[in-house]
N, C-alpha and C positions, 0 to 999 in steps of 0.2 A: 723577784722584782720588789723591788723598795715600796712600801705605803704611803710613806711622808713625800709628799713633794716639794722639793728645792725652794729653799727660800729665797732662790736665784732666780726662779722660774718666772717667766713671760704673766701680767697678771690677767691675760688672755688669749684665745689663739687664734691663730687665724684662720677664714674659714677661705678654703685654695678652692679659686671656680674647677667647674669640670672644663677638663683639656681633650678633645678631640682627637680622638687616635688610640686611647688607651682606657680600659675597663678594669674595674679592680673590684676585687671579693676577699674578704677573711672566710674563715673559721677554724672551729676547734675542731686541732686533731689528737688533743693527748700527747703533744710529745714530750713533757715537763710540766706545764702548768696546768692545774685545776680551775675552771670556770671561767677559763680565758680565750682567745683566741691566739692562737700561734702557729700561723699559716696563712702568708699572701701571695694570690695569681694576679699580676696584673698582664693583661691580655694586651696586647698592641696589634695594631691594622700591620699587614703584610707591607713588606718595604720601608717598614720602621729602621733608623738608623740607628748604632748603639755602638759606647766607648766606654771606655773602663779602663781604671787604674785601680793596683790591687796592690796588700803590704807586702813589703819587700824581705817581711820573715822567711826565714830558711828554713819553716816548718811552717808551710800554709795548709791552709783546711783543704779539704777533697772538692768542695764547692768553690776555689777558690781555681785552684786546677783546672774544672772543669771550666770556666768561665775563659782561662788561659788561652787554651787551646781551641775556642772557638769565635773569641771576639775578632780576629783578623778577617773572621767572614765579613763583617759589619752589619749583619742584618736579623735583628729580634723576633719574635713571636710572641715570646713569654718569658717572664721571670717569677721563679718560686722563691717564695724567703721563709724561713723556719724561724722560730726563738726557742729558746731552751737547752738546743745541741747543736753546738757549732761543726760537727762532722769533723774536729780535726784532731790528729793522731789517731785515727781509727782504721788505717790499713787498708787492706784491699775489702776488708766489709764497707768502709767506708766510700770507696768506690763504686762499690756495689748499688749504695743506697743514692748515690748520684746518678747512676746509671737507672734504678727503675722511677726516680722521682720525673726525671725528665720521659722518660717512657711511657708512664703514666700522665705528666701536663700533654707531652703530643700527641696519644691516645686522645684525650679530652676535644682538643682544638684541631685535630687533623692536619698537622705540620710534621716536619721534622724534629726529630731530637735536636740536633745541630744548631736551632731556632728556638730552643729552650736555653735561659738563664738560671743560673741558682746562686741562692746565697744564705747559709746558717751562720745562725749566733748562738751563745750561751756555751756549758760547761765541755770543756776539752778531756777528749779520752775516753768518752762515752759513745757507741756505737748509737746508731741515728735507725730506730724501724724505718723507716719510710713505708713499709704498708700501709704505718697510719694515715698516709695521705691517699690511697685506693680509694676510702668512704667517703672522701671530701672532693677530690677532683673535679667530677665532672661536675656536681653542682657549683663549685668555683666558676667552673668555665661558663656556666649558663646564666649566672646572677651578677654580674659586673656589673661598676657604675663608673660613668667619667668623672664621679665629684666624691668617690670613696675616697678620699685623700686622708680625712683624720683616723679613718677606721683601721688604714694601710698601717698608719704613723703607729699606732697602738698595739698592732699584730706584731710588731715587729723587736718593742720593746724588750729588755731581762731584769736589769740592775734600775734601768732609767726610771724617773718619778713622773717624766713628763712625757707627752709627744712632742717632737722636733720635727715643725714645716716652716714653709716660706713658700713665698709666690710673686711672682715680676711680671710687668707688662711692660712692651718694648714694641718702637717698630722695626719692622725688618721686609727691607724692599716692597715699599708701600702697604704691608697690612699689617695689622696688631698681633703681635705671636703672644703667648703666655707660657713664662716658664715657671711648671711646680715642683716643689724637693721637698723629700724627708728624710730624715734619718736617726740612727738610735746610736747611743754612746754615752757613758758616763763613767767606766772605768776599763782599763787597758786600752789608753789613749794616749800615743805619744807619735810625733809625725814620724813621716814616710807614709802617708798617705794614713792620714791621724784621725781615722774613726774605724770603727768596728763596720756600720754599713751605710750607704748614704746612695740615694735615689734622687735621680732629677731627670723629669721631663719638660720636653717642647712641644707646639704641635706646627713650632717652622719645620721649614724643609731646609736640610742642613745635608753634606755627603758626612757618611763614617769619618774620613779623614778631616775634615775641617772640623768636626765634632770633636774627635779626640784632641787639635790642637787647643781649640779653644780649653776641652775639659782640661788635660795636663795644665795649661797655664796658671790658669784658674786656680786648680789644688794646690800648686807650690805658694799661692797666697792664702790660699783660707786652709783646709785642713791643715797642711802642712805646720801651719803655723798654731797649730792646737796641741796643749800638751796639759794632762790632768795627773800622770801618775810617770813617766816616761818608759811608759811599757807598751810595746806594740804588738795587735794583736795579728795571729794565726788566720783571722779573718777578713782582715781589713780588705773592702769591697767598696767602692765608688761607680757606681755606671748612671750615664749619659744616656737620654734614647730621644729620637725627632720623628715626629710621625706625621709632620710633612702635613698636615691636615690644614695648617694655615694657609696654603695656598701661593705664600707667594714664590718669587721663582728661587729653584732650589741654590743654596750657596756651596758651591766645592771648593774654594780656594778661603783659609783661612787670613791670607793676608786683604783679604779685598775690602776696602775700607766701608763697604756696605754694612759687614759685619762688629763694625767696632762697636755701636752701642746695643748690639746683643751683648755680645764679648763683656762688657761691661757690668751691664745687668748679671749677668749668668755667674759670673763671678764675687759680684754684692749677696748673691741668695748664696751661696757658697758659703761665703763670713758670716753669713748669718747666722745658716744652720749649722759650724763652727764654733761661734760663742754661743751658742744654744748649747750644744757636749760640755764646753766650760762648765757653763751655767749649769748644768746638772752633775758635777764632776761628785762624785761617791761619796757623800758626808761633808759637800762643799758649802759651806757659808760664805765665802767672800768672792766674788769674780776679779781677776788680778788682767789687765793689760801691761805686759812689760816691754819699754820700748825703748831701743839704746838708736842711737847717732855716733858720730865721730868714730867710726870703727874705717880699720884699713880698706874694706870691702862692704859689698850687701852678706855675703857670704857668712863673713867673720863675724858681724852685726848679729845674723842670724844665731851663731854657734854662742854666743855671748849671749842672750836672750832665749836661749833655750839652757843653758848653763844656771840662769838664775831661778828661769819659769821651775825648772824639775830640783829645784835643790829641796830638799825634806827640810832641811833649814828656815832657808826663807820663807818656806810655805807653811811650817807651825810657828813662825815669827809672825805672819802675817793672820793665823788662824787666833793666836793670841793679844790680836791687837797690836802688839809690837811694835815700835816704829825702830828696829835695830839693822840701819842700812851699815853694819858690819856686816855684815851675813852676804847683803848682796855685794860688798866687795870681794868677799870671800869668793863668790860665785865667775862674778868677773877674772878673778886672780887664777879659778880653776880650768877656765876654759879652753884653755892651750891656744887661745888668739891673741895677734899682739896688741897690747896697754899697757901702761905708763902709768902707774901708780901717781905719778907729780899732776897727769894731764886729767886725771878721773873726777866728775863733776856726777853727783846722785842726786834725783828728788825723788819726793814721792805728791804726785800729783804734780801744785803747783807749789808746792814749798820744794827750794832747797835744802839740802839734810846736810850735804857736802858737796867741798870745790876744792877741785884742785891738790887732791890728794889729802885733805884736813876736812875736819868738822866744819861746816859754814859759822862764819862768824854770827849769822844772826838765827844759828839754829836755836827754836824754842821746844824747850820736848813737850811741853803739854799740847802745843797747837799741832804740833808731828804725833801724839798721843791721839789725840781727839781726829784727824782725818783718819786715823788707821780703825777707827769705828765704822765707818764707812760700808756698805755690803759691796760697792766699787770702788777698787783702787787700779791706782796707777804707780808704775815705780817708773821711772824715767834715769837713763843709763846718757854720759855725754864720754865717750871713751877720749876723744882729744886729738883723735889719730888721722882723719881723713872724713870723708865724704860716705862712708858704709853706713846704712840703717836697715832696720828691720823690728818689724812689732809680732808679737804674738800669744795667746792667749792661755790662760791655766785660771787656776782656784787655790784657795786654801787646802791643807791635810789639817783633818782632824780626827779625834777618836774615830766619828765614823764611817770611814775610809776605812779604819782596820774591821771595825764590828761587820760591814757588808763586807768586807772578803775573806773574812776567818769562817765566816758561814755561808761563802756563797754557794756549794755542794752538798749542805745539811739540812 
C-alpha cells in the first residue's frame, strides 16, 4: 500500500450513517500486511438480497468462482474480504482456502456456507492461509457496527492512498432508504466491470432480481466506464445487498416506475466511487474525463473513449502537461470505429484545439499550455458521424505507475 495519498484525493471523507441490516468488523489477520488490518465480515439480517457482477477474465480468482456459483441463490449472510492475496491462480489450494474461509465465517454466524460471500485482493499466485482467519472470526462476528463503513473502506485497501465511499438518501415507496458503497482500486483497472472490488448496500427492500437489474445497469455507466491502466483484473468483484430494514414495501419488478429515483441515486454513488479508482489511479497526478459525441453509436462513442482514455500516449502527454491533441487523433484513428478524419473536431475543456480535420484557426498553445496544468482535465472528442456519445474516466501515467508496480511483490 502506497503512503502518499493522491493528490487527486477527496480533501475529505465522508462519514456513511449506519445502515440497518448490516454489521461490519475488521482485523488483523496477517495475511500480507504488518500493523494493518486486512480482513472484513460484514454480517447481514437473514433475507438480505444480494447481486453481483464479476470480471469477465478468463482467469478469475477462486473468490470469485465462488461467488459465481452461489449468487443465483439471491440470498446473503455474510461477506469475507481479504487484502494482500487475491486467491487467484492458486489451484485447488486455492479452492481449498475458499472453502474453509466460508466454513469458518458460517461456523461463526450459524448459517450456511452457501450464505457466505468472498472476495480477495492483492498479489496473484500466492497461496492464501486462511487459517489466519480461525483467530479472527468469531470475534468478527461478535463486534459489528452498522456505522463501520470507513474502517470496512481501509481493510480492504493494497495499492490505494485512500478510502473509497459514498452515501445516498432516496425515497423509495414512501420511506427514506439509504444507500452506502465502498470500494478499493487504483491499479489494474480497465472495464468489464472496472474495479478490483466495490461494495454497496441498501437497507430498502428490494427482490434479487430487481436488484441485479438495477446493479447491471448501473455498472455499464460507472465502473464500466473507469479505466486507469486497461488492464483487468482476476478479481474484479461488484456486489449489491438490500436488507430490507427500511420497511417499505418490498420492489420485485425492476421496471416499476416507483423505482426510478432509487435506480438513479444507486447509480450516481456508483460514478462516484468510479472516479474515486480514477482519482487514485497508481502515480496519478491528473484526473482526465474523456468525452466524445458524434460517433455512429453509444457503442462506438464508448470504444472511441476508451481508445484515447488507455493510450500510454496520451496519458504521459497529459502527465506532462502537454496540450498535443495529435496523440488523441492517433487514438481516435486506432479505434477500429467509424470517423472521418475531415469530420473530427477536439477540445480540451473548453478550448478548441481542432476542427474539422485541421488545427482550429484560433488555437493558442500557451492558453492550451496553461489548462493542461490543471489537476482536472477534460479532452472532448466531436467524431461528426451521428448521434453516439459516451464519457468515461482515467488519470494521467507517470513515473509512478511504473515505481508501484515494479515493486508491488517486493
Amino acid at each position: 500500500m502506497s503512503s502518499a495519498v493522491s493528490p487527486l484525493a477527496p480533501k475529505s471523507l465522508p462519514t456513511l450513517p449506519a445502515l440497518a441490516g448490516v454489521k461490519l468488523a475488521t482485523a488483523e489477520a496477517g495475511i500480507r500486511y504488518a500493523g494493518r488490518t486486512d480482513v472484513l465480515l460484514a454480517n447481514f439480517a437473514p433475507g438480505t438480497s444480494i447481486a453481483g457482477v464479476f470480471t469477465r477474465s478468463r482467469c478469475p480468482s477462486a473468490p470469485v468462482e465462488w461467488c459465481r456459483e452461489r449468487i443465483g441463490g439471491g440470498r446473503i449472510r455474510a461477506l469475507v474480504v481479504n487484502s494482500g492475496n487475491a486467491n487467484a491462480f492458486t489451484g485447488a489450494s486455492g479452492r481449498a482456502a475458499t472453502k474453509l474461509t466460508a466454513e469458518l465465517a458460517a461456523k461463526a454466524l450459524g448459517c450456511s456456507e452457501d450464505e457466505i460471500f468472498l472476495a480477495s485482493t492483492g498479489v496473484i499466485g500466492e497461496p492464501l492461509d486462511a487459517s489466519k482467519f480461525a483467530g479472527v472470526m468469531e470475534g468478527l462476528a461478535e463486534r459489528g457496527a452498522e456505522d463501520g463503513w470507513e474502517a470496512a473502506a481501509r481493510a480492504i485497501m493494497t495499492t490505494d492512498t485512500f478510502p473509497k465511499l459514498a452515501t445516498r438518501r432516496v425515497e423509495l415507496g414512501g420511506r427514506t432508504v439509504t444507500i452506502n458503497g465502498i470500494a478499493k482500486g487504483a491499479g489494474m483497472i480497465a472495464p468489464d466491470m472496472a474495479t478490483m472490488l466495490a461494495f454497496v448496500a441498501t437497507d430498502a427492500a428490494i427482490t434479487p432480481a430487481a436488484l441485479q437489474a438495477v446493479l447491471a445497469a448501473a455498472t455499464e455507466r460507472s465502473f464500466n466506464c473507469v479505466t486507469v491502466d486497461g488492464d483487468t483484473s482476476t478479481s474484479d468483484t461488484l456486489l449489491a445487498f438490500a436488507t430490507g430494514a427500511a420497511g417499505n414495501v418490498a420492489v420485485s419488478d425492476a421496471q416499476d416506475p416507483a423505482l426510478a429515483g432509487f435506480a438513479a441515486a444507486f447509480e450516481d454513488l456508483l460514478v462516484e466511487l468510479a472516479q474515486l479508482v480514477a482519482r487514485d489511479g497508481e502515480g496519478a497526478r491528473k484526473f482526465v474525463t474523456v468525452e466524445v459525441e458524434g460517433a455512429e453509436s453509444d457503442l462506438s462513442a464508448r470504444k472511441i473513449a476508451l481508445s484515447i482514455a488507455n493510450s500510454p500516449l496520451v496519458k504521459t502527454a497529459i502527465a506532462g502537461e502537454d496540450a498535443n491533441w495529435g496523440r488523441v487523433v492517433m487514438a481516435v484513428g486506432k479505434a477500429g470505429e467509424p470517423a472521418d478524419r475531415d469530420l473530427l473536431s477536439i477540445r480540451f475543456g473548453d478550448l478548441r484545439v481542432a476542427h474539422l480535420g485541421a488545427r482550429d484557426p484560433a488555437y493558442d498553445e500557451a492558453t492550451a499550455s496553461a489548462y493542461m496544468k490543471r489537476e482536472e482535465i477534460v479532452i472532448g472528442v466531436d467524431i461528426g458521424l451521428g448521434q453516439g456519445r459516451a464519457r468515461v474516466w482515467t488519470c494521467d501515467l507517470t513515473e509512478g505507475y511504473i515505481a508501484i508496480n515494479a515493486d508491488y511483490r517486493s
